[in-house]
CHARMM-style PDB file with segment names, atoms N, HN, CA, C and O in Angstrom:
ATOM      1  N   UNK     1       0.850  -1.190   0.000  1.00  0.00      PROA
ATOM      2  CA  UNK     1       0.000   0.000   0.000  1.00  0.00      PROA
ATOM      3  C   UNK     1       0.887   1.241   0.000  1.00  0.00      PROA
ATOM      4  O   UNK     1       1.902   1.250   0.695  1.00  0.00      PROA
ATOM      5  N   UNK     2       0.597   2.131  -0.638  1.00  0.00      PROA
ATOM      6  HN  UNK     2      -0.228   2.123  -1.203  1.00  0.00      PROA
ATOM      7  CA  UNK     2       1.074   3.526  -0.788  1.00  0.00      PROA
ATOM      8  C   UNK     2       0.870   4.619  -0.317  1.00  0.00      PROA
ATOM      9  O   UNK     2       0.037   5.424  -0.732  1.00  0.00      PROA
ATOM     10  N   UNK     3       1.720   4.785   0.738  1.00  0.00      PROA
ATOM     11  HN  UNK     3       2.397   4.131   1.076  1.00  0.00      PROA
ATOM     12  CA  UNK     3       1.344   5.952   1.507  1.00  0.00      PROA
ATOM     13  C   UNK     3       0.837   7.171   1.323  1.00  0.00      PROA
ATOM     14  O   UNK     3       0.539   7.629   2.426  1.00  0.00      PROA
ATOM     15  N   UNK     4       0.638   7.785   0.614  1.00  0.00      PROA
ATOM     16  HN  UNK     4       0.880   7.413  -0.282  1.00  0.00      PROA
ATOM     17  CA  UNK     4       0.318   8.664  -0.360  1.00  0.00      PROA
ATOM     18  C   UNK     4      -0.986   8.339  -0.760  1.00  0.00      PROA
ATOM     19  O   UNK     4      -1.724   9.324  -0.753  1.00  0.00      PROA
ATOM     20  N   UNK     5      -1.375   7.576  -1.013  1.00  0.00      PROA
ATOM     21  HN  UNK     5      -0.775   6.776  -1.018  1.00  0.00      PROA
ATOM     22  CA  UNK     5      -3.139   7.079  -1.049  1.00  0.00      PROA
ATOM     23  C   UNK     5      -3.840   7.332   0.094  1.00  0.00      PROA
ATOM     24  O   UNK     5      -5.047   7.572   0.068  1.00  0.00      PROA
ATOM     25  N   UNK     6      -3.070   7.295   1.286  1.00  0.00      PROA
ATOM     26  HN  UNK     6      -2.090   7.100   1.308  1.00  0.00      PROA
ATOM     27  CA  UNK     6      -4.290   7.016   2.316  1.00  0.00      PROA
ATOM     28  C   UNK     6      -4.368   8.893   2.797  1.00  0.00      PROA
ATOM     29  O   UNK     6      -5.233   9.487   3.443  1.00  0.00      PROA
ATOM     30  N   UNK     7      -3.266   9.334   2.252  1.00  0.00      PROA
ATOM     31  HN  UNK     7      -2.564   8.852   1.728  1.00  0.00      PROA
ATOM     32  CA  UNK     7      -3.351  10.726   3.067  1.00  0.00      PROA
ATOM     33  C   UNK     7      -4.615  11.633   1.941  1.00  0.00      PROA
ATOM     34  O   UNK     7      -4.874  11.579   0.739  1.00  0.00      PROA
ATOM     35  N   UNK     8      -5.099  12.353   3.012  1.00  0.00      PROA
ATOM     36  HN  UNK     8      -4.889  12.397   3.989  1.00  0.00      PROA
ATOM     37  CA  UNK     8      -6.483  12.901   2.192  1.00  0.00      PROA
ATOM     38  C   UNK     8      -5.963  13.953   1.247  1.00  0.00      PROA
ATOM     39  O   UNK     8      -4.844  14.466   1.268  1.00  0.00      PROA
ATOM     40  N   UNK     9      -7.021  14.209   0.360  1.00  0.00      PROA
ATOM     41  HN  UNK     9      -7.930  13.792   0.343  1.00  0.00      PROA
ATOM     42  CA  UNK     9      -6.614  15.176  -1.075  1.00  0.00      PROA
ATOM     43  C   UNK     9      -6.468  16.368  -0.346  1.00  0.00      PROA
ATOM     44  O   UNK     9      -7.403  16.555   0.432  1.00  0.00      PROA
ATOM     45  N   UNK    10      -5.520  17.311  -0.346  1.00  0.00      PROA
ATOM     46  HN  UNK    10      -4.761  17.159  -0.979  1.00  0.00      PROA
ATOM     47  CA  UNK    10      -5.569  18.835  -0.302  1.00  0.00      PROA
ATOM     48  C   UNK    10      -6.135  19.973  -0.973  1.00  0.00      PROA
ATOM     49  O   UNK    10      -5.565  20.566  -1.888  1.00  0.00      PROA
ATOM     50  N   UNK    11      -7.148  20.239  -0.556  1.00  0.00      PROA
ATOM     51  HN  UNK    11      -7.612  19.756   0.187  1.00  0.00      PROA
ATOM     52  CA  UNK    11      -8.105  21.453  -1.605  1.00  0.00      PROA
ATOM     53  C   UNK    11      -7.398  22.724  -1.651  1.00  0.00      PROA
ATOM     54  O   UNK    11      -6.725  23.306  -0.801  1.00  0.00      PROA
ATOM     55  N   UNK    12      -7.698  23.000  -2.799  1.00  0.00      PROA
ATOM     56  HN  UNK    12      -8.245  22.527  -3.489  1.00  0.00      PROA
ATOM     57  CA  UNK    12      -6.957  24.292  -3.418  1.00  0.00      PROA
ATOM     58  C   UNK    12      -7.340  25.569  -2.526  1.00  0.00      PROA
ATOM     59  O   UNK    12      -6.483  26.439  -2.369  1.00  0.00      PROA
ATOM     60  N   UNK    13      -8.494  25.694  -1.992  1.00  0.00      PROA
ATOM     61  HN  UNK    13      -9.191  24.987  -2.120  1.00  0.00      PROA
ATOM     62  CA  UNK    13      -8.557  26.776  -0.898  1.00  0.00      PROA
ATOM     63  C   UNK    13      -7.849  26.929   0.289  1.00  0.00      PROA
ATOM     64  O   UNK    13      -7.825  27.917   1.023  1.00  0.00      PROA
ATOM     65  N   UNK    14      -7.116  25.567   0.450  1.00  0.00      PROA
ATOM     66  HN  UNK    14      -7.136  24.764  -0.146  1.00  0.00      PROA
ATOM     67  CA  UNK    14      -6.477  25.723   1.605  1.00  0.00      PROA
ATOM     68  C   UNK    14      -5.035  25.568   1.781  1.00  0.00      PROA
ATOM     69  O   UNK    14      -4.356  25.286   2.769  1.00  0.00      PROA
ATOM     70  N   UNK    15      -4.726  25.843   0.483  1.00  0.00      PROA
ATOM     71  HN  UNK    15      -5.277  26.072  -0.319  1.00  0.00      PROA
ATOM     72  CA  UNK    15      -2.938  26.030   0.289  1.00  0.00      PROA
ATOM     73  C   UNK    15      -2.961  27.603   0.975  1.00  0.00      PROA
ATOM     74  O   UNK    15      -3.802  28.501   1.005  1.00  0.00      PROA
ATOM     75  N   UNK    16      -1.691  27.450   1.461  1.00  0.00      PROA
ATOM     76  HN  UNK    16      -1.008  26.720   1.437  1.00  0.00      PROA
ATOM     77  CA  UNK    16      -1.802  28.891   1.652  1.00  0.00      PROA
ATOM     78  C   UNK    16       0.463  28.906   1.871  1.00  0.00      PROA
ATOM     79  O   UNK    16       1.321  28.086   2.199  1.00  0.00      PROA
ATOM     80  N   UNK    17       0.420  30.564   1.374  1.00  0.00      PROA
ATOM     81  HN  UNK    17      -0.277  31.229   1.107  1.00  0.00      PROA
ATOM     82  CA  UNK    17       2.060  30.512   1.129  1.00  0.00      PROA
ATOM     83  C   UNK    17       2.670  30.669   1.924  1.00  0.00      PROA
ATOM     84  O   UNK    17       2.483  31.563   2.749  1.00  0.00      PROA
ATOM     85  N   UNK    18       3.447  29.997   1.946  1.00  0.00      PROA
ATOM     86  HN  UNK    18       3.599  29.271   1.275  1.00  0.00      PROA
ATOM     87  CA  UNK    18       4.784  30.040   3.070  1.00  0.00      PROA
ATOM     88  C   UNK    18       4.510  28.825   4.079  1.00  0.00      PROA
ATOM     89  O   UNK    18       5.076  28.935   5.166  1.00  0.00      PROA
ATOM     90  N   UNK    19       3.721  27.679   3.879  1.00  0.00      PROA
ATOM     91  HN  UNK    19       3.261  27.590   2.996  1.00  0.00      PROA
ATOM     92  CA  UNK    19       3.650  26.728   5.001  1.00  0.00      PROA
ATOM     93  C   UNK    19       4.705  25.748   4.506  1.00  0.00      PROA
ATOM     94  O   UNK    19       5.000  25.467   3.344  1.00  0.00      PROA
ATOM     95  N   UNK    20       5.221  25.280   5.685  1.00  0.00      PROA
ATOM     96  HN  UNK    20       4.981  25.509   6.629  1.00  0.00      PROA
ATOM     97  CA  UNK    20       5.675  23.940   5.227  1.00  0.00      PROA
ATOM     98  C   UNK    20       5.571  23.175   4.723  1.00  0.00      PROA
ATOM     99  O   UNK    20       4.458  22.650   4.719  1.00  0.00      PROA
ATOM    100  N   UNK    21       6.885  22.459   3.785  1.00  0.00      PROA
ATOM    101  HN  UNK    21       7.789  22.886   3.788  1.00  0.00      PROA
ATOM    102  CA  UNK    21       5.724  22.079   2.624  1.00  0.00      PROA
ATOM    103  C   UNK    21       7.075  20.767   2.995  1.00  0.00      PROA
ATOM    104  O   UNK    21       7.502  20.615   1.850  1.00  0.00      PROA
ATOM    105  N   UNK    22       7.905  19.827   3.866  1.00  0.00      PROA
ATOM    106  HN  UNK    22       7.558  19.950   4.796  1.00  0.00      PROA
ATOM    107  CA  UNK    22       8.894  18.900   3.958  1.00  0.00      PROA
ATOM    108  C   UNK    22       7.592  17.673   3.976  1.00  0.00      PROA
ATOM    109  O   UNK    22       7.815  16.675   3.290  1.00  0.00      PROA
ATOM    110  N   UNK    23       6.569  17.718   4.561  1.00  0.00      PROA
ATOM    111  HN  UNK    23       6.388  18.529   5.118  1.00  0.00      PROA
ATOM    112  CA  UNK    23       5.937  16.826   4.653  1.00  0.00      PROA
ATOM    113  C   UNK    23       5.297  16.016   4.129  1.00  0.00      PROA
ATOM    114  O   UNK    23       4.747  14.963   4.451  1.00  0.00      PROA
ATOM    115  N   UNK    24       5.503  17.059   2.603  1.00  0.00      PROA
ATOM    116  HN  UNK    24       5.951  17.915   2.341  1.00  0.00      PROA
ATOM    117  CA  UNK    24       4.579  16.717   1.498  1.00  0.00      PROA
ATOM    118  C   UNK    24       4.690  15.873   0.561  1.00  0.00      PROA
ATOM    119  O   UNK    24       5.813  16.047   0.088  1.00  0.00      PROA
ATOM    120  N   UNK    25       3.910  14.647  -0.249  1.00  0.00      PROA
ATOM    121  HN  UNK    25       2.998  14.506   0.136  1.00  0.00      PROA
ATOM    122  CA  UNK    25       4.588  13.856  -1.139  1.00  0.00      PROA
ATOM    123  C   UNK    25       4.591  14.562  -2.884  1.00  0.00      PROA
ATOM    124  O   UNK    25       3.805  15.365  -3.387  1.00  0.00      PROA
ATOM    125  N   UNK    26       5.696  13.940  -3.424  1.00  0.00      PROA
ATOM    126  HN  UNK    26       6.335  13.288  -3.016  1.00  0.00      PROA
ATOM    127  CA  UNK    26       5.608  14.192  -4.312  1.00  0.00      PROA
ATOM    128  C   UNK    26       4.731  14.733  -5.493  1.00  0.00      PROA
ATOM    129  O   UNK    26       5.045  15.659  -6.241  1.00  0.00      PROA
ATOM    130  N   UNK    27       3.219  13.766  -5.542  1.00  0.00      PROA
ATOM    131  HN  UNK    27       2.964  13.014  -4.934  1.00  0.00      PROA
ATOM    132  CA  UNK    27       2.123  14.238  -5.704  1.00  0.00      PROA
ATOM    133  C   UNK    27       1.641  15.142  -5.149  1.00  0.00      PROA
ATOM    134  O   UNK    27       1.146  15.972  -5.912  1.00  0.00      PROA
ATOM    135  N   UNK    28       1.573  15.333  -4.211  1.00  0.00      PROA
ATOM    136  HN  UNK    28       1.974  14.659  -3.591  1.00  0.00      PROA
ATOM    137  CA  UNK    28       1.062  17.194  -3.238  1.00  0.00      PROA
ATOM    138  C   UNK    28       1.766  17.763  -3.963  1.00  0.00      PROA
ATOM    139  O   UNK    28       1.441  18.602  -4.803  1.00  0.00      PROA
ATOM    140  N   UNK    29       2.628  17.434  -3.757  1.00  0.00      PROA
ATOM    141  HN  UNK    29       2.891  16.752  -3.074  1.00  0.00      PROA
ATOM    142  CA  UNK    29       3.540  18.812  -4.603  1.00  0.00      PROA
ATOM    143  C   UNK    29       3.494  19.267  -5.899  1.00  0.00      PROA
ATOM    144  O   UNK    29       4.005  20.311  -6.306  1.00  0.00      PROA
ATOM    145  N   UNK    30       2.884  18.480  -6.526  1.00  0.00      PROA
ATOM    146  HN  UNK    30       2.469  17.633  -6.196  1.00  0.00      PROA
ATOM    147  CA  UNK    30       2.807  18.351  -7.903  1.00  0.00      PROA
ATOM    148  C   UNK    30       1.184  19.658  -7.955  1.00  0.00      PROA
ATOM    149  O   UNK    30       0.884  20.808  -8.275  1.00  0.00      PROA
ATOM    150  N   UNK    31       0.565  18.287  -7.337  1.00  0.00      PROA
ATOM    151  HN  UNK    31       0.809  17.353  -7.078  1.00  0.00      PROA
ATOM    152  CA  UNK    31      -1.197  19.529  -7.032  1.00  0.00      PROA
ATOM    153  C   UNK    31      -0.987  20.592  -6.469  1.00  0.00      PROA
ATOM    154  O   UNK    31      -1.776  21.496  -6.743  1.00  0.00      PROA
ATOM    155  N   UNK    32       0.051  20.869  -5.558  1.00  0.00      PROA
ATOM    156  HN  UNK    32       0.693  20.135  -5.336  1.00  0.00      PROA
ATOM    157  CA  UNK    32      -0.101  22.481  -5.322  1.00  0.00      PROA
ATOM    158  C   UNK    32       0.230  23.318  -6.348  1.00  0.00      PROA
ATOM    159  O   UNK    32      -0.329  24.274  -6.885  1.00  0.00      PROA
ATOM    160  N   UNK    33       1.471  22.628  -6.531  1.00  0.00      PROA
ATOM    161  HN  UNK    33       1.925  21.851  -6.095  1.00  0.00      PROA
ATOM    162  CA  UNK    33       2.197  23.849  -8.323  1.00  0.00      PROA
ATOM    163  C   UNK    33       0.700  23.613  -9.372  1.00  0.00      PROA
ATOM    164  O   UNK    33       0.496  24.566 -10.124  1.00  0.00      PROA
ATOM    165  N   UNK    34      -0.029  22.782  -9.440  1.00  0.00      PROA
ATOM    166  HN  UNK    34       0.137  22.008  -8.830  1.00  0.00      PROA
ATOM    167  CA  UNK    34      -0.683  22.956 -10.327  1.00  0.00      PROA
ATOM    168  C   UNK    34      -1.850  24.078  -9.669  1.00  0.00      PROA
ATOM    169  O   UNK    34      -2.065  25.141 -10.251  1.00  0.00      PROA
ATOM    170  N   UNK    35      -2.457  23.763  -8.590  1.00  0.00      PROA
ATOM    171  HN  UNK    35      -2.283  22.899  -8.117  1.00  0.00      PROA
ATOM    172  CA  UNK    35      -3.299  24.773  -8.137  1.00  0.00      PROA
ATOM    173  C   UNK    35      -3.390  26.035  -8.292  1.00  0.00      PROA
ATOM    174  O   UNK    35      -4.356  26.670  -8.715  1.00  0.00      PROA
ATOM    175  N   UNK    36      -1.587  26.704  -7.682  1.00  0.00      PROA
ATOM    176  HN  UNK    36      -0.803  26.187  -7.339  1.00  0.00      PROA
ATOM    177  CA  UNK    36      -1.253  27.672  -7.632  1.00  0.00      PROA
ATOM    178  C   UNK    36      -1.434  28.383  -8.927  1.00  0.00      PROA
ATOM    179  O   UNK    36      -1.915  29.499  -9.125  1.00  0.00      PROA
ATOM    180  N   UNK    37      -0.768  27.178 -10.096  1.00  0.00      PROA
ATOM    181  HN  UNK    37      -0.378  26.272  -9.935  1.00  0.00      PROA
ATOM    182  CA  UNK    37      -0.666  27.975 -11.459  1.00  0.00      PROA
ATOM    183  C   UNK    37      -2.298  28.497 -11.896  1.00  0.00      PROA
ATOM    184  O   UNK    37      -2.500  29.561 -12.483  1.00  0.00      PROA
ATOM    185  N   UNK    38      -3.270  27.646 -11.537  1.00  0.00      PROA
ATOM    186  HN  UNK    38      -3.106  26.782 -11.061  1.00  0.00      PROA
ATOM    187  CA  UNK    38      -4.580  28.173 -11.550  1.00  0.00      PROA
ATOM    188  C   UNK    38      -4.992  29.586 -11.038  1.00  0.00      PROA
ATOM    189  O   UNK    38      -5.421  30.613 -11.565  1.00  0.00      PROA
ATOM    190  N   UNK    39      -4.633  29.133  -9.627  1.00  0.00      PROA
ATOM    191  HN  UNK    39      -4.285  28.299  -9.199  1.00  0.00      PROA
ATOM    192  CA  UNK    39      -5.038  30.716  -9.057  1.00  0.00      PROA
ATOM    193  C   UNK    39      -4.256  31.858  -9.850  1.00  0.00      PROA
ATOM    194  O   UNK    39      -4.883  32.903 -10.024  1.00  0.00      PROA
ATOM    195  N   UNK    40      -2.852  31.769 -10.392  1.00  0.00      PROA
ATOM    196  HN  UNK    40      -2.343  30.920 -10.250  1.00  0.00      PROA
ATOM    197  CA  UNK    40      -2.006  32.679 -11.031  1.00  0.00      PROA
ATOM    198  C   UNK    40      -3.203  33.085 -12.003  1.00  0.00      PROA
ATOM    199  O   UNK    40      -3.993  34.022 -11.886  1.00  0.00      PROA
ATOM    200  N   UNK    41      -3.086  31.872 -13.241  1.00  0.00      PROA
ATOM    201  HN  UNK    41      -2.444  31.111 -13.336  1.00  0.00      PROA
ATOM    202  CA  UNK    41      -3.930  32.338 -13.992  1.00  0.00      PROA
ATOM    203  C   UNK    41      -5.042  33.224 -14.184  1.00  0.00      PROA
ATOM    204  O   UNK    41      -5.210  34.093 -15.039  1.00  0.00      PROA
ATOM    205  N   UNK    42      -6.087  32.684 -12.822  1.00  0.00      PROA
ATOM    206  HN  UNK    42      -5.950  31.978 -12.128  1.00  0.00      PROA
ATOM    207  CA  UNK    42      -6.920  33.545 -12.841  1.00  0.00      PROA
ATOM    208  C   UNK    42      -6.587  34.578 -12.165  1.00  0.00      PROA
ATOM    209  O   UNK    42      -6.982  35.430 -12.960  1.00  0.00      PROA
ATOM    210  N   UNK    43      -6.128  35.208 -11.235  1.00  0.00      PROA
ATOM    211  HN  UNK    43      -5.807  34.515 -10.588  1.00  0.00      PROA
ATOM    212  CA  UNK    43      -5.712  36.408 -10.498  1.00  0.00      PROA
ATOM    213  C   UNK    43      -5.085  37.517 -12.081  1.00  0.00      PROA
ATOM    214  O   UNK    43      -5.384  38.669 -12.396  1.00  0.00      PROA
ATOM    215  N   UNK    44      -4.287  36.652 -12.648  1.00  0.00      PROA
ATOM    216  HN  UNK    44      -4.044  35.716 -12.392  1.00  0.00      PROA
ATOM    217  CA  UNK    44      -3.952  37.535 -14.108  1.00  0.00      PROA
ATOM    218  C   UNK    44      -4.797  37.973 -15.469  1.00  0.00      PROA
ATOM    219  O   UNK    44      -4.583  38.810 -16.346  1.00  0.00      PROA
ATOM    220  N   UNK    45      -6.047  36.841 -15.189  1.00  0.00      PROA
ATOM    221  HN  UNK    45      -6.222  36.161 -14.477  1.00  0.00      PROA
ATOM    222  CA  UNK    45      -7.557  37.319 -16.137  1.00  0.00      PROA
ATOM    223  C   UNK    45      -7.931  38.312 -15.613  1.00  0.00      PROA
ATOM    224  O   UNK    45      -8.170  39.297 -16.313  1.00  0.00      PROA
ATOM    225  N   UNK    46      -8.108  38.355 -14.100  1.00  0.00      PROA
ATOM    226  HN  UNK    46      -7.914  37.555 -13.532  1.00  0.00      PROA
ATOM    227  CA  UNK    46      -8.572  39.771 -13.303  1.00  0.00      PROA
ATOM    228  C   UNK    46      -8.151  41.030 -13.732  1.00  0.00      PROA
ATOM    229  O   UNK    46      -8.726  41.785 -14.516  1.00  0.00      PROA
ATOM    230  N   UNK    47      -6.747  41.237 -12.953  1.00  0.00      PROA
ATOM    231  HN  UNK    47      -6.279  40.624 -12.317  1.00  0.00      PROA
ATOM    232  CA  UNK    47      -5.561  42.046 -13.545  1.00  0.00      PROA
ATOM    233  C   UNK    47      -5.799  42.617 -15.039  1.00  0.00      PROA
ATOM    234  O   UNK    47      -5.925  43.806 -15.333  1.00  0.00      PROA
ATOM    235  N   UNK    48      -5.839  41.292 -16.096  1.00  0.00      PROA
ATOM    236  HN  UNK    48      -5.736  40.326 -15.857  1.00  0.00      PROA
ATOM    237  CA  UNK    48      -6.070  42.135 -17.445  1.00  0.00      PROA
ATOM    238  C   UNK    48      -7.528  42.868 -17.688  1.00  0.00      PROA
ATOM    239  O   UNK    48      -7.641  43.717 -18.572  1.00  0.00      PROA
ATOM    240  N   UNK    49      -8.727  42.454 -16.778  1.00  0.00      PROA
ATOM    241  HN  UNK    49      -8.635  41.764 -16.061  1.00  0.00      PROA
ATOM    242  CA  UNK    49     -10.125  42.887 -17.078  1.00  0.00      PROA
ATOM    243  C   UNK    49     -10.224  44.527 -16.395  1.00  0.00      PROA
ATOM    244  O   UNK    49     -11.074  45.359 -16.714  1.00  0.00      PROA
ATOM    245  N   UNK    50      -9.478  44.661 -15.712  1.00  0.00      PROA
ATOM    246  HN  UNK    50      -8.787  43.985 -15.453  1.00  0.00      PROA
ATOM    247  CA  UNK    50      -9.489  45.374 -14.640  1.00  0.00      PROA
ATOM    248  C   UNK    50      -8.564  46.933 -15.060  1.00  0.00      PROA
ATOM    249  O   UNK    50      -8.773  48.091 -14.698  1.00  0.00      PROA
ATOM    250  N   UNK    51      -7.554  46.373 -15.918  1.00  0.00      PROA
ATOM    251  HN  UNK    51      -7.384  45.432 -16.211  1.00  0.00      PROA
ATOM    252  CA  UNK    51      -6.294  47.166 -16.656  1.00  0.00      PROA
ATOM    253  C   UNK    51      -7.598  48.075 -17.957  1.00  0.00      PROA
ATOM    254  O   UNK    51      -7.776  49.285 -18.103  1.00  0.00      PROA
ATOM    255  N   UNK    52      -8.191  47.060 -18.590  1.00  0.00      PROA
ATOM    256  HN  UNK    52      -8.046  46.078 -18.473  1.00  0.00      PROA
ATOM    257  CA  UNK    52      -8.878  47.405 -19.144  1.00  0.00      PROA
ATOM    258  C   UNK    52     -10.046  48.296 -19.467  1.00  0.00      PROA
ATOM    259  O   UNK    52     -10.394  49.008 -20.409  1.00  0.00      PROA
ATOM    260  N   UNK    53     -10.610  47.871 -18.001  1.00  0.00      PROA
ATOM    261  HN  UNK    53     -10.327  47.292 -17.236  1.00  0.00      PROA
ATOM    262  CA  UNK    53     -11.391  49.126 -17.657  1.00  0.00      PROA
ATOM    263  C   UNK    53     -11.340  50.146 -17.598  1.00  0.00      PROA
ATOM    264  O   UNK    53     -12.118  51.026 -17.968  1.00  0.00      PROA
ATOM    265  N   UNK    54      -9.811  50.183 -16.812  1.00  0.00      PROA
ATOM    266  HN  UNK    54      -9.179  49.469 -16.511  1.00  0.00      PROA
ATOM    267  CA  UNK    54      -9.310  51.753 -16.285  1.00  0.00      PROA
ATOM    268  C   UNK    54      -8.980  52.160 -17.443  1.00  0.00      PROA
ATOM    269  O   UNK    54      -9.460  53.286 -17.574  1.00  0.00      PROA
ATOM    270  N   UNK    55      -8.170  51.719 -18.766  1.00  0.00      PROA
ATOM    271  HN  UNK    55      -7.780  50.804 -18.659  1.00  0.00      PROA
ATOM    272  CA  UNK    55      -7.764  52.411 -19.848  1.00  0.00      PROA
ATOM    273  C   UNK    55      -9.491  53.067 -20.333  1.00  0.00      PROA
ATOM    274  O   UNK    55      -9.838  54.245 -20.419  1.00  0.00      PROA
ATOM    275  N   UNK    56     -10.250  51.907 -20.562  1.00  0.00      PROA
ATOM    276  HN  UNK    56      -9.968  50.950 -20.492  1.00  0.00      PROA
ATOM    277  CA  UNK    56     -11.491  52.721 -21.210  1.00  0.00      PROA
ATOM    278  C   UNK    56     -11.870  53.534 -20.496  1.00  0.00      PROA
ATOM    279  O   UNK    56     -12.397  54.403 -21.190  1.00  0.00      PROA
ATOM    280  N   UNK    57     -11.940  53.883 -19.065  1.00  0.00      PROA
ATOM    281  HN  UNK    57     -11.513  53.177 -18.500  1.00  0.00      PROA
ATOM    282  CA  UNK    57     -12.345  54.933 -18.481  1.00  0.00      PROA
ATOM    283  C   UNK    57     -11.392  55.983 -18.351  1.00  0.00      PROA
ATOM    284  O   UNK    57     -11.789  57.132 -18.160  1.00  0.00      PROA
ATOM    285  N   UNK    58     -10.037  55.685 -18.444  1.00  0.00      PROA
ATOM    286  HN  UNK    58      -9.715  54.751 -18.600  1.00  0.00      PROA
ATOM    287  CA  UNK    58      -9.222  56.855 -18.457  1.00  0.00      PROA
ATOM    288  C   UNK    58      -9.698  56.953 -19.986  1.00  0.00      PROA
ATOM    289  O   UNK    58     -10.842  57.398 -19.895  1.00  0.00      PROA
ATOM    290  N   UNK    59      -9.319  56.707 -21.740  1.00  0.00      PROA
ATOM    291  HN  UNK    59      -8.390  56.346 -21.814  1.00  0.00      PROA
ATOM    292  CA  UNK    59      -9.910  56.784 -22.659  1.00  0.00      PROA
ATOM    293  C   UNK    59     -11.568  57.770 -22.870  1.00  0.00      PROA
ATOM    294  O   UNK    59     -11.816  58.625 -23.721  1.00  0.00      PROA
ATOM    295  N   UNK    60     -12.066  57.479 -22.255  1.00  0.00      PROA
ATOM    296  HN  UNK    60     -11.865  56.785 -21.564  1.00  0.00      PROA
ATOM    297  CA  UNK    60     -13.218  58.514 -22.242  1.00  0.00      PROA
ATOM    298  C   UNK    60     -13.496  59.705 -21.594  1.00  0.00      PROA
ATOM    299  O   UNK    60     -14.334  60.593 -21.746  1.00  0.00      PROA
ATOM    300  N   UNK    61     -12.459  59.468 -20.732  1.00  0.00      PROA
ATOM    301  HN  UNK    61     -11.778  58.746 -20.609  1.00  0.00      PROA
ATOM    302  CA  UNK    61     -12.768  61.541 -19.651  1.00  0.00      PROA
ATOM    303  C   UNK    61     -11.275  61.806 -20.532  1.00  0.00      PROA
ATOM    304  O   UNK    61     -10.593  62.647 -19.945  1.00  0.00      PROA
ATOM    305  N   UNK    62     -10.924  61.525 -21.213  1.00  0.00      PROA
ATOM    306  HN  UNK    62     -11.478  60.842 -21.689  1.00  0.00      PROA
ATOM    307  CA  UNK    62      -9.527  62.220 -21.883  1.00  0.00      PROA
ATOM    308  C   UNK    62     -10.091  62.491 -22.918  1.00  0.00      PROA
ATOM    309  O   UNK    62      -9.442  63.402 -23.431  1.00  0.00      PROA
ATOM    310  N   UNK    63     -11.362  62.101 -23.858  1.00  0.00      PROA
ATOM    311  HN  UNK    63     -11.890  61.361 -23.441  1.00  0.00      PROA
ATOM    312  CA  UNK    63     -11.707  62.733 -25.309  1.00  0.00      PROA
ATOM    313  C   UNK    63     -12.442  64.104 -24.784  1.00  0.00      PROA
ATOM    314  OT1 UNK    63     -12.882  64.919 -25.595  1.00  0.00      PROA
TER     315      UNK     63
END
């Protein structure tokens, strides 16, 4: 049996940065980098929707 099977899945809401991470198996580790790259992703869809706005609203009190 594989130790790593019996330990429960880690949900992406509850990574959080800077914890210790020695404990973790290979697979955790794998799902957090993947998680994280999610949250990146979306935190950077934000960022661009958001960039956007402000140009069109700076764009319109400037004509």
């Amino acid at each position: 049996m594989d130790w790593d099977e019996v330990r429960p899945k880690q949900q992406a809401a509850a990574l959080a940065i800077g914890t210790d991470l020695s404990g973790l198996s290979i697979a955790e580790l794998e799902h957090r980098i993947e998680a994280l790259q999610a949250e990146i992703a979306r935190v950077t869809g934000e960022l661009e929707r958001k960039r956007a706005h402000e140009a069109a609203a700076s764009a319109l009190f400037k004509s």
